[in-house]
VOGU-3710 file (C-alpha; in Angstrom, 3 decimals, decimal comma):
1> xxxxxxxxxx> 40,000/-16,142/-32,107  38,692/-14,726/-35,053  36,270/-11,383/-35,489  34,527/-10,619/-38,492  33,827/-6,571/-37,541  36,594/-4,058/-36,246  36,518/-2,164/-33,631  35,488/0,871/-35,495  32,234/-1,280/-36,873  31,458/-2,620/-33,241
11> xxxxxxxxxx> 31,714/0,781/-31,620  29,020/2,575/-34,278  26,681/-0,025/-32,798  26,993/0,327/-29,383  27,339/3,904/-29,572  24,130/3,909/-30,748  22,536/1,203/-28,955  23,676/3,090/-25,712  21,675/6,302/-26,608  18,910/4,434/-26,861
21> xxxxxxxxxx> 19,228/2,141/-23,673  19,906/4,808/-21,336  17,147/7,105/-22,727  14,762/3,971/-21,993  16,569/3,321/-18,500  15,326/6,996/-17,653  11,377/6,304/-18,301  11,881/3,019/-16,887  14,240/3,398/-13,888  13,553/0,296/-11,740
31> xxxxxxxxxx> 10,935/0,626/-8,118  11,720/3,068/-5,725  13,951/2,406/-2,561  12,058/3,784/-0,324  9,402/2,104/2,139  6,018/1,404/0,083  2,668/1,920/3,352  0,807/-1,119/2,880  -2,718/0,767/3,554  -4,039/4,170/3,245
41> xxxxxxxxxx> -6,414/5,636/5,107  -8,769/7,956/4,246  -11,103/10,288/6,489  -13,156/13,061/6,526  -11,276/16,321/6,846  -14,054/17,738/9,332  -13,267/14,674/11,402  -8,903/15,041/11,349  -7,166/15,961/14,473  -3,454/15,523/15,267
51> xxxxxxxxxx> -4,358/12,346/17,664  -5,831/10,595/14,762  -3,378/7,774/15,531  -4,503/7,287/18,870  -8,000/7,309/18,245  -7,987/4,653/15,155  -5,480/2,644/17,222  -8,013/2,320/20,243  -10,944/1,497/17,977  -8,618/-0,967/16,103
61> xxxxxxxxxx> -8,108/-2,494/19,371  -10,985/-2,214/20,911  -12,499/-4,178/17,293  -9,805/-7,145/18,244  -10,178/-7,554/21,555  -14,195/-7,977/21,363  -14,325/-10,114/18,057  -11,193/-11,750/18,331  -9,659/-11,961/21,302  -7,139/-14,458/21,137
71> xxxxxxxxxx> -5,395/-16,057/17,412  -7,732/-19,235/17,335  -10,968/-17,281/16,785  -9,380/-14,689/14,195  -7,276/-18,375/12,533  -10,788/-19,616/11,961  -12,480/-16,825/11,329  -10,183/-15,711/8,334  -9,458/-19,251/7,331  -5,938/-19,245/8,511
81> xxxxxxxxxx> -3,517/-22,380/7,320  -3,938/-25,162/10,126  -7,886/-23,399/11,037  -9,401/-26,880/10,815  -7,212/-27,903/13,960  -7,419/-24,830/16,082  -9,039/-25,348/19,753  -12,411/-23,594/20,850  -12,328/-24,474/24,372  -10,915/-21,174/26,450
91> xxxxxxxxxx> -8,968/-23,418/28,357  -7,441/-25,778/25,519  -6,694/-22,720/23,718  -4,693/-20,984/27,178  -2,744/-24,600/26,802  -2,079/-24,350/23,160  -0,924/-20,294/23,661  1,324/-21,275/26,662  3,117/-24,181/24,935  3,503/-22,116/21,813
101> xxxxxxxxxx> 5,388/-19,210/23,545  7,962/-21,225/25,415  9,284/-22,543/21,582  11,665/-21,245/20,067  10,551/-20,045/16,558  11,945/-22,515/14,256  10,404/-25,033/16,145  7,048/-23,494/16,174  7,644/-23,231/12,461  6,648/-26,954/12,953
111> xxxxxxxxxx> 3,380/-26,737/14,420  0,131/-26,858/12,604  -1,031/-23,958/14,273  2,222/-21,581/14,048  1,071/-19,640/11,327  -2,755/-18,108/13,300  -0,395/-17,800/16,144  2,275/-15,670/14,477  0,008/-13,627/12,535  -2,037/-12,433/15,688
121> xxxxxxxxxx> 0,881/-11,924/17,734  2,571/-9,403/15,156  -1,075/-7,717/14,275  -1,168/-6,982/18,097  2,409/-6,068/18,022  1,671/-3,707/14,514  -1,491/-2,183/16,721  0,436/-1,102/19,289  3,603/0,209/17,659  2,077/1,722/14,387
131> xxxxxxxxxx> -1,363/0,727/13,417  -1,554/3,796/11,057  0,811/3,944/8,040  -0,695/6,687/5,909  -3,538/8,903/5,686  -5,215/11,409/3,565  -7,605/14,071/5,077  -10,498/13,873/2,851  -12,201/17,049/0,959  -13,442/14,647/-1,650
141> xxxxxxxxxx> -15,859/11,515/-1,040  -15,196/11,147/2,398  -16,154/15,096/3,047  -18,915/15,710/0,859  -20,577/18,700/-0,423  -20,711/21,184/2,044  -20,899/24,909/1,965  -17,853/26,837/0,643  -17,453/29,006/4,185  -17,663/25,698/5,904
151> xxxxxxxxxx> -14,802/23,782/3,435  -12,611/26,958/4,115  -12,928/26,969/7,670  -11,729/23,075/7,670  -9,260/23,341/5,528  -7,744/26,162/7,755  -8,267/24,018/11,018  -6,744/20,453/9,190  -3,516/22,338/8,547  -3,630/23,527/12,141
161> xxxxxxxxxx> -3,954/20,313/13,445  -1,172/19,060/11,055  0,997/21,602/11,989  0,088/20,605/16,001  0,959/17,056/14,950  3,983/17,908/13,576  5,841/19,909/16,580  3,980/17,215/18,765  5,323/13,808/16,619  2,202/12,541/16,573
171> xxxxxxxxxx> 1,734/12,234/12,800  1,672/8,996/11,195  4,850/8,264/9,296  2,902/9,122/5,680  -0,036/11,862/5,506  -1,801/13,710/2,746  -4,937/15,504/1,830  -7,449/14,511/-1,026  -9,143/18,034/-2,465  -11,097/17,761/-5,288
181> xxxxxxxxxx> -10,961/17,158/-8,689  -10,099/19,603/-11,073  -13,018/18,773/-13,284  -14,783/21,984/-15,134  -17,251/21,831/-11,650  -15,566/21,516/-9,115  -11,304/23,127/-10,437  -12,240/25,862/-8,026  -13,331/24,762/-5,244  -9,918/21,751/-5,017
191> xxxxxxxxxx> -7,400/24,881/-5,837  -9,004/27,500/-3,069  -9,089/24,101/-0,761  -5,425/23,341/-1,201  -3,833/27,154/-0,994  -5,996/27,768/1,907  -4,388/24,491/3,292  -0,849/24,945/2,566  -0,775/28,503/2,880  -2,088/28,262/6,887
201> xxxxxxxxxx> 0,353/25,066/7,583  3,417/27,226/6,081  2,004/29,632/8,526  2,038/27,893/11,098  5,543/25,850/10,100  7,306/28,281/8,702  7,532/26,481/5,281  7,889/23,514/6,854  5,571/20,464/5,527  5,527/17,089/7,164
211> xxxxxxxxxx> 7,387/13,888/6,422  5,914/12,193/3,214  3,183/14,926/2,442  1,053/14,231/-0,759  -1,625/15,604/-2,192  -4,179/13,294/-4,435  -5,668/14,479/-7,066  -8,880/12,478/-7,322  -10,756/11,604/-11,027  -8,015/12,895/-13,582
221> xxxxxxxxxx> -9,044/12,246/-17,120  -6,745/14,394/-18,972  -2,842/15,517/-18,701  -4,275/19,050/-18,192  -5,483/18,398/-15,309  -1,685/16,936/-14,557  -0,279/19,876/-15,533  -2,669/22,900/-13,251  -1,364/20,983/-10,369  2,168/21,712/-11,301
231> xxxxxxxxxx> 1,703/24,890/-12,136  0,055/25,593/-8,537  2,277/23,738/-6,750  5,323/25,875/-8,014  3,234/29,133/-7,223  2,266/27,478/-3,649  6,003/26,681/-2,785  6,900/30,545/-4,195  4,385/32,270/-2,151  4,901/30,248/0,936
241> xxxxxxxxxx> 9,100/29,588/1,438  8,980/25,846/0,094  11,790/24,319/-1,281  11,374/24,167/-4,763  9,670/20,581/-6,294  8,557/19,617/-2,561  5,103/19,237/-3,202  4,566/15,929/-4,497  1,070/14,636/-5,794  -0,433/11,298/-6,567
251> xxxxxxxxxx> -3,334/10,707/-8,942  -7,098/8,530/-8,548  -7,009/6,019/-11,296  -10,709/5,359/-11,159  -12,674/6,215/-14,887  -12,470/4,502/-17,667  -10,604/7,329/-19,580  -7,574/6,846/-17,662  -7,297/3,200/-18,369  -8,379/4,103/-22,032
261> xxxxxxxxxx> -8,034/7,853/-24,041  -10,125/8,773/-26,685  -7,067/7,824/-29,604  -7,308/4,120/-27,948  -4,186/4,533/-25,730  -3,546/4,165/-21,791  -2,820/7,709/-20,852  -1,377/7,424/-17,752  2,653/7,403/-19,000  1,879/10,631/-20,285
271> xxxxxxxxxx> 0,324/12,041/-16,819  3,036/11,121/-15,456  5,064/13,028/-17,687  2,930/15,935/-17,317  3,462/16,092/-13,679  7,323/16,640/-13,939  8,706/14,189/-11,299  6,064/14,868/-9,066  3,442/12,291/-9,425  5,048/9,807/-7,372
281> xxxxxxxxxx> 1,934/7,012/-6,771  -1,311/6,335/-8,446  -4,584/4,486/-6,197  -7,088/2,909/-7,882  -10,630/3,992/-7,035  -12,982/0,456/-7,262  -16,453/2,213/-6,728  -15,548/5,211/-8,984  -14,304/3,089/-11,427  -16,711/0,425/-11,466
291> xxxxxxxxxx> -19,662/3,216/-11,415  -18,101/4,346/-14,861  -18,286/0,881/-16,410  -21,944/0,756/-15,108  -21,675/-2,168/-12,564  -24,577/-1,790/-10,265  -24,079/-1,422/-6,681  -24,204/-4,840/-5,324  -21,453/-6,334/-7,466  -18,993/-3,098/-7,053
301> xxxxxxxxxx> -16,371/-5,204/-5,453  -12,227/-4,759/-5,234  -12,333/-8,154/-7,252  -14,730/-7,998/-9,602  -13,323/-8,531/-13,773  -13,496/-4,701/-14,400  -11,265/-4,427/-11,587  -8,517/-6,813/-12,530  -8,400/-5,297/-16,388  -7,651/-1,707/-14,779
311> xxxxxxxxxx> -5,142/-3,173/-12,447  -3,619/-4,919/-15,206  -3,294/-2,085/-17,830  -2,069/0,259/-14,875  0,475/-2,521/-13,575  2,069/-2,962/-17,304  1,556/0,836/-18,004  3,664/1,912/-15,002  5,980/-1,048/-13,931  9,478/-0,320/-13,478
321> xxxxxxxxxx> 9,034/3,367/-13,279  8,965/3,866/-9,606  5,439/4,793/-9,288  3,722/3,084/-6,355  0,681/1,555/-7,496  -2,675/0,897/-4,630  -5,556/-0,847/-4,752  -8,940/0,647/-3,240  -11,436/-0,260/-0,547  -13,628/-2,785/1,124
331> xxxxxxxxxx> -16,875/-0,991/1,244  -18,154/-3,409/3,838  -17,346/-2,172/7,545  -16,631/-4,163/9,966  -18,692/-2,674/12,581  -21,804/-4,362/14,402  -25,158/-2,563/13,596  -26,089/-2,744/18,001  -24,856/-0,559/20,188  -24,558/0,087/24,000
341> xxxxxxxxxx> -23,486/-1,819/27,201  -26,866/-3,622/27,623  -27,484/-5,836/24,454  -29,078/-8,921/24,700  -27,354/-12,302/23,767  -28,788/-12,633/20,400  -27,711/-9,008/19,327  -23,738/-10,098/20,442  -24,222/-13,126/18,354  -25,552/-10,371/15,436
351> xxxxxxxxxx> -22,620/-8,444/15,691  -19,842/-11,139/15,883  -21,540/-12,714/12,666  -21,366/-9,218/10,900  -17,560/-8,204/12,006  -16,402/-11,756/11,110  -18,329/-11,807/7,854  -16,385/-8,383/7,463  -13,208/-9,029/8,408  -13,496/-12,288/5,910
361> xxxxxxxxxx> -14,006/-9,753/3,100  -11,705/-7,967/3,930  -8,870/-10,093/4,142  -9,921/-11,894/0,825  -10,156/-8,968/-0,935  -6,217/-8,010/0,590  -5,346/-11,389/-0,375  -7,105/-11,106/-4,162  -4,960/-7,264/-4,236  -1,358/-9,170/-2,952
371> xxxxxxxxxx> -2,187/-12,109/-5,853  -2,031/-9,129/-8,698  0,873/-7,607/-7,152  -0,638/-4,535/-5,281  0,937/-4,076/-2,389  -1,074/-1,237/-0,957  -4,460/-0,657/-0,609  -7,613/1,512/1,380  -8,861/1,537/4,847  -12,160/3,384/5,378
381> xxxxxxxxxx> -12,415/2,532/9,401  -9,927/1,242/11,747  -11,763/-1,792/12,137  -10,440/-3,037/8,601  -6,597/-2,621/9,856  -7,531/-5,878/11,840  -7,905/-8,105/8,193  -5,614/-5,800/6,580  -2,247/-6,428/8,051  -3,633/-10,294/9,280
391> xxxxxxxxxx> -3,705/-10,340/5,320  -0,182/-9,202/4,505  1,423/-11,178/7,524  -0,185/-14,494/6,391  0,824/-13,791/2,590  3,966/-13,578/3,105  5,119/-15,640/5,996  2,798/-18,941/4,755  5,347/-19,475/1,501  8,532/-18,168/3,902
401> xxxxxxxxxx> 10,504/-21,538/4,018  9,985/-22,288/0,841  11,097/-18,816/-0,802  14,056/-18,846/1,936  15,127/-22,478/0,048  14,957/-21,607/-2,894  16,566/-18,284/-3,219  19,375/-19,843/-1,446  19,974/-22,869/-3,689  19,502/-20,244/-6,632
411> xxxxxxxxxx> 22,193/-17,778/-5,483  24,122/-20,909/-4,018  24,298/-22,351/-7,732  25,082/-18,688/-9,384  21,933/-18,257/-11,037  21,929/-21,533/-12,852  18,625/-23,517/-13,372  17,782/-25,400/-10,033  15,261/-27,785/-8,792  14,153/-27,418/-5,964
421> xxxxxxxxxx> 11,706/-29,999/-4,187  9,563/-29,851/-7,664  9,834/-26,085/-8,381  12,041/-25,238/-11,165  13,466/-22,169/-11,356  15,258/-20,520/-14,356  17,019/-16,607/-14,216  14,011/-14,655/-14,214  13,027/-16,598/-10,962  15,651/-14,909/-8,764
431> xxxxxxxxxx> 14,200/-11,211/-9,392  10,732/-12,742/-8,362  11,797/-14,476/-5,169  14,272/-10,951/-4,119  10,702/-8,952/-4,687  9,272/-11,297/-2,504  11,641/-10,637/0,338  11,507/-7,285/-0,389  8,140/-6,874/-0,510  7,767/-8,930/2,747
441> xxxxxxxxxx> 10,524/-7,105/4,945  9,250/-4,010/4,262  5,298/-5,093/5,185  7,074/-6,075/8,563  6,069/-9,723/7,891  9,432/-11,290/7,920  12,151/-9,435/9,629  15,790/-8,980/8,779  17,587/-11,612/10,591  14,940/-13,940/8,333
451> xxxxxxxxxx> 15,339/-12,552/4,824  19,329/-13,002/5,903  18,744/-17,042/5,785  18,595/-16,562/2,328  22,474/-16,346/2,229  22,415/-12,623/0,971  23,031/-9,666/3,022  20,527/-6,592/4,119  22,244/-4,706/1,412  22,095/-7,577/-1,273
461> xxxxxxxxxx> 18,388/-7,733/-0,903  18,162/-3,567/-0,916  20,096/-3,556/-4,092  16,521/-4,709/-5,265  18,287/-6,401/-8,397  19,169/-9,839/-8,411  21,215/-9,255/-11,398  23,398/-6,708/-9,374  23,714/-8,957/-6,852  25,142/-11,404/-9,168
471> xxxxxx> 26,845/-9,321/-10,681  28,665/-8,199/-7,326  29,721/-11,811/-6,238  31,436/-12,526/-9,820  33,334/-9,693/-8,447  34,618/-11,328/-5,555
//
């Protein structure tokens, strides 16, 4: 076979070519390994203590059990696949529940109504095990404006409690705390807020911070404001026997000036780069956000066309460099406006309509954040985990089958074009269908022993690279 360059020639260009490769392979280094939460929480720091997973667990509960208390009323209430043929009757649907749990799952799989079924069984299951993924206590919004004796006096009992939560285990498995912004106002206040915080956990710890501890820095509009966080998080860990760079931070994305900078760029690349490794997630803040591009209140919703342009610009700003990227809230609560033992039939009625009407939201708006590729998003009450995680089950497992199919004929056939039933799928397919998997093991939608029917192993999928995983079975 004949060349037309030498060695000599061809190495000059790859020499080159590999400078520049690997320098881009460090800005963009491919998602994180680690388990994404699919919600945050946020809550008023004045209202943290270190049962706050007990107490949203029994209210998320308690919200189920009263509005939905078996899967036929939440299939049809959320509009489940199969809703249409889903029993009202108590005792039709007692049949129906008993004849479904004596089936093995593939042949439930089968029924119309396996998918409401499944999807309330592991919501109950995800209640009861860990209905709280993350949470942030809350100096910002969700605390208000208070006096400055009365923010220092919470921020000393929060850490308290954190530190009581932490020798106890009763954290969730990510916390945080939201201080203020470091805008010209308010830089004070969210600096004496967060060294009054860490300062009386490290106390209390001995240096010690909890498992996944962030702090989010709400409102950031310029890479200064980046940078001051750094620089007090290396005097924080200094003064209080931190390991060095254990602070992490994530940033609001939520005015128009960090979708858009006043020389017409996206900024955020550059706050990232201002943090030094420790911005490790930015949230998106819909009511913030959608204030600054003058939407009036009644149309400030997670889906509105403002919305979807910042997610966009953030999504192709940040992809592939490991940041986690979250959507924001549903504004509308899920919580019936009567209270009390002795209402009156027509006030139940009231508050079913409202909590359904709710939970509908909800779970659209979940389902509308899933669509763009957000896989994490806000709770304001615990009444929302209900549509929340009904949201991410039914996403996921209601295209299972098919995803399962086709990876398999796609890895089966080494990556070559396929056609499967009428889907066609060429190389840039597999990486889409391995994110799905991914994406759905780690929301606890599909479990292991399912993503393994795909023909790949746990560590295939955790390679999170299809081409890798090619790559690795040439090898064989």
């Amino acid at each position: 076979m004949k060349l037309s360059i030498t060695k000599e020639e061809k190495a000059l260009i790859t020499s080159e070519l590999s400078k520049h490769n690997l320098a881009f392979q460090q800005i963009y280094n491919g998602d994180r390994a680690d388990r994404q939460p699919v919600h945050t929480v946020y809550g008023g720091a004045n209202l943290f203590d270190s049962a706050i997973v007990t107490k949203l667990r029994e209210k998320a509960v308690s919200s189920l059990t009263t509005y939905a208390p078996n899967f036929c009323v939440l299939g049809r209430v959320l509009k489940l696949e199969g809703w249409e043929h889903l029993p009202q009757n108590i005792e039709a649907i007692e049949t129906l529940k008993n004849r479904l749990d004596l089936l093995s799952e593939t042949e439930r799989k089968k029924e119309t109504h396996w998918l409401a079924y499944t999807v309330y069984n592991k919501l109950v299951a995800k209640l009861d095990q860990e209905p709280l993924e993350d949470f942030r206590i809350d100096f910002e919004d969700g605390f208000g404006n208070r006096s400055d004796q009365e923010e220092d006096e919470t921020a000393v009992r929060a850490a308290k409690e954190v530190a009581k939560g932490m020798k106890n285990g009763s954290l969730p498995p990510y916390i945080g705390i939201r201080i203020k912004p470091f805008s010209e106002d308010l830089k004070e206040r969210g600096i004496r807020t967060l060294d009054i915080f860490i300062s009386t956990l490290c106390s209390e710890t001995g240096g010690q911070l909890p498992d996944n501890f962030v702090v989010m820095l709400p409102k950031v509009t310029i890479a200064a404001q980046v940078e001051a966080m750094v620089q007090l998080f290396e005097l924080l860990e200094k003064a209080n026997n931190i390991e060095p760079n254990q602070l992490k931070m994530e940033m609001m994305v939520e005015t128009t000036q960090s979708i858009m900078a006043e020389d017409g760029k996206n900024p955020l690349l550059k706050f990232i780069r201002a943090s030094k490794g420790r911005l490790i997630a930015c949230h998106f803040g819909t009511y913030d956000y959608t204030a600054s591009c003058n939407i009036t209140a009644k149309y400030q919703t997670m889906d509105h066309p403002v919305c979807d342009f910042a997610h966009h610009v953030t999504k192709v700003a940040l992809s592939h460099t490991g940041i986690w990227l979250s959507d924001g809230a549903t504004n509308v609560m899920p919580v019936g406006p009567h209270r009390g033992e002795q209402l009156t039939f027509a006030e139940l009625k009231e508050n079913t309509e409202i909590v359904h009407r709710a939970w509908k939201m909800g779970y659209d708006h979940v389902r509308h954040s899933l669509w763009n590729g957000f896989y994490q998003g806000w709770d304001l009450h615990p009444a929302q985990f209900i549509a929340r995680y009904a949201a991410v089950y039914a996403f996921f497992l209601e295209s299972y089958s098919d995803a399962a199919l086709r990876l398999k004929n796609f890895v089966e056939k080494a990556a070559r074009a396929t056609l499967t039933t009428d889907i066609f799928d060429d190389a840039a397919t597999g990486q889409g269908l391995l994110n799905y998997f991914l994406k759905g093991l780690n929301s606890g939608a599909i479990s292991e022993e399912e993503a393994m029917a795909t023909g790949l192993t746990l560590d295939e999928i955790r390679s999170r690279s299809f081409l890798a995983i090619l790559e690795g079975r040439r090898g064989k």
